[in-house]
C-alpha positions in Angstrom: 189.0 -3.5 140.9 186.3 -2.6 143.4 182.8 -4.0 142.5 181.1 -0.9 143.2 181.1 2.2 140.9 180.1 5.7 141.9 179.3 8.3 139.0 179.7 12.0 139.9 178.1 14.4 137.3 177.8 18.1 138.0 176.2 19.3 134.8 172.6 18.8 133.6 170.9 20.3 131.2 173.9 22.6 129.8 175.4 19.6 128.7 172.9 17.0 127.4 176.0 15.3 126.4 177.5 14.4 129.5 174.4 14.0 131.3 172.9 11.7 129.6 176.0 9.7 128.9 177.0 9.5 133.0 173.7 8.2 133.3 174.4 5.4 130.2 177.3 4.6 132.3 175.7 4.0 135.4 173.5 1.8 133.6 176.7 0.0 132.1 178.0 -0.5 135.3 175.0 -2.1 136.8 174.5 -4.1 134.2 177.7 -5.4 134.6 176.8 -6.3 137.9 178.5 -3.6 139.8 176.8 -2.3 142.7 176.1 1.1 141.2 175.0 4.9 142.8 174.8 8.1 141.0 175.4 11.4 142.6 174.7 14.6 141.6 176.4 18.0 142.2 175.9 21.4 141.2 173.8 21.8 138.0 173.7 18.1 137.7 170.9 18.1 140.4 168.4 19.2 138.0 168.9 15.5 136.2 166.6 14.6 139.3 164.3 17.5 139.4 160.7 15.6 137.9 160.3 16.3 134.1 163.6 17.5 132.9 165.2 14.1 132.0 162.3 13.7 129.1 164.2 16.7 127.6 167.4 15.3 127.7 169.1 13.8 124.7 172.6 13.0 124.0 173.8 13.5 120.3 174.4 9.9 119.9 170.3 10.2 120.3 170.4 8.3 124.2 167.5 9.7 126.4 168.3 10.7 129.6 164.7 9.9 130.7 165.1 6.2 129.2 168.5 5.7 131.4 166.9 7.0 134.5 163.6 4.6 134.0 165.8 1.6 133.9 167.7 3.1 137.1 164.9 3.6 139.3 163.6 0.3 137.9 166.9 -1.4 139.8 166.7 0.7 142.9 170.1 2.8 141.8 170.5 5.3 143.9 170.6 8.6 142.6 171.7 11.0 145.2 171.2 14.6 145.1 173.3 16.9 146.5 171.4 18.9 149.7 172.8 22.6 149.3 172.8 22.4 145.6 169.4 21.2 145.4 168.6 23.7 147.7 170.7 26.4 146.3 168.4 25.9 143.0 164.9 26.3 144.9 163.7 23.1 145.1 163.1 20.2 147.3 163.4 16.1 147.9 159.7 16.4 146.8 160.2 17.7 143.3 162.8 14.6 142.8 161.9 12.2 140.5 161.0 8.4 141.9 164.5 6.9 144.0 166.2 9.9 144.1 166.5 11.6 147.5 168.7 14.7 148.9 172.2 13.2 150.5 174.8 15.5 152.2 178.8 15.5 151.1 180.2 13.3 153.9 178.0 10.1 151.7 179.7 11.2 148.6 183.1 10.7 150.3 181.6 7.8 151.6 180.6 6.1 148.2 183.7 7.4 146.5 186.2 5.9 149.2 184.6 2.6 149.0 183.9 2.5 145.2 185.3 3.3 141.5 184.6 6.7 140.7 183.8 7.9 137.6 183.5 11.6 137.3 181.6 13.9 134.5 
């Protein structure tokens, strides 16, 4: 089993749910030890975007905003997806803390070298 672990989520905030729990499992992971990115795709990107997180609950009750401090506390990366970001009208400057715009080719570069766990 590969020591890093790569979570994909490409919804945001039209599925609290899934959000928030990729981002519980990120934190899983690293705590765990595994060297851990997140990378976000499509709607997902807006988990990154400043001040939408603190709106994000899972139905379990889990913040979004509480998984992402403890992320950015590590250093996690928390890649955004270029053209989506940019598709939705905002920029690397409107991410929150650690996160930063990365093209496709890193994705494929983080998934072929890690376990990939996709939401």
């Amino acid at each position: 089993m590969s020591e890093r672990v790569l979570i994909v989520l490409s919804c945001g905030t039209d599925n609290p749910n899934r959000a928030t729990r990729a981002l519980f499992l990120a934190v899983t992971a690293h705590k765990k030890g595994k060297e851990t990115a997140v990378f976000l795709l499509d709607d997902g990107v807006f988990i990154a975007k400043k001040g939408i997180a603190a709106n994000l609950t899972a139905a379990t009750g889990d913040r979004a905003d509480d998984h992402l401090t403890y992320l950015q506390g590590y250093s996690v990366p928390i890649l955004a997806c270029t053209p989506c970001v940019k598709s939705r009208m905002f920029s690397e400057s409107d991410l929150i803390e650690g996160a930063r715009m990365a093209a496709g080719d890193e994705m494929i570069d983080l998934a072929c070298e890690s376990t990939v766990i996709s939401l």
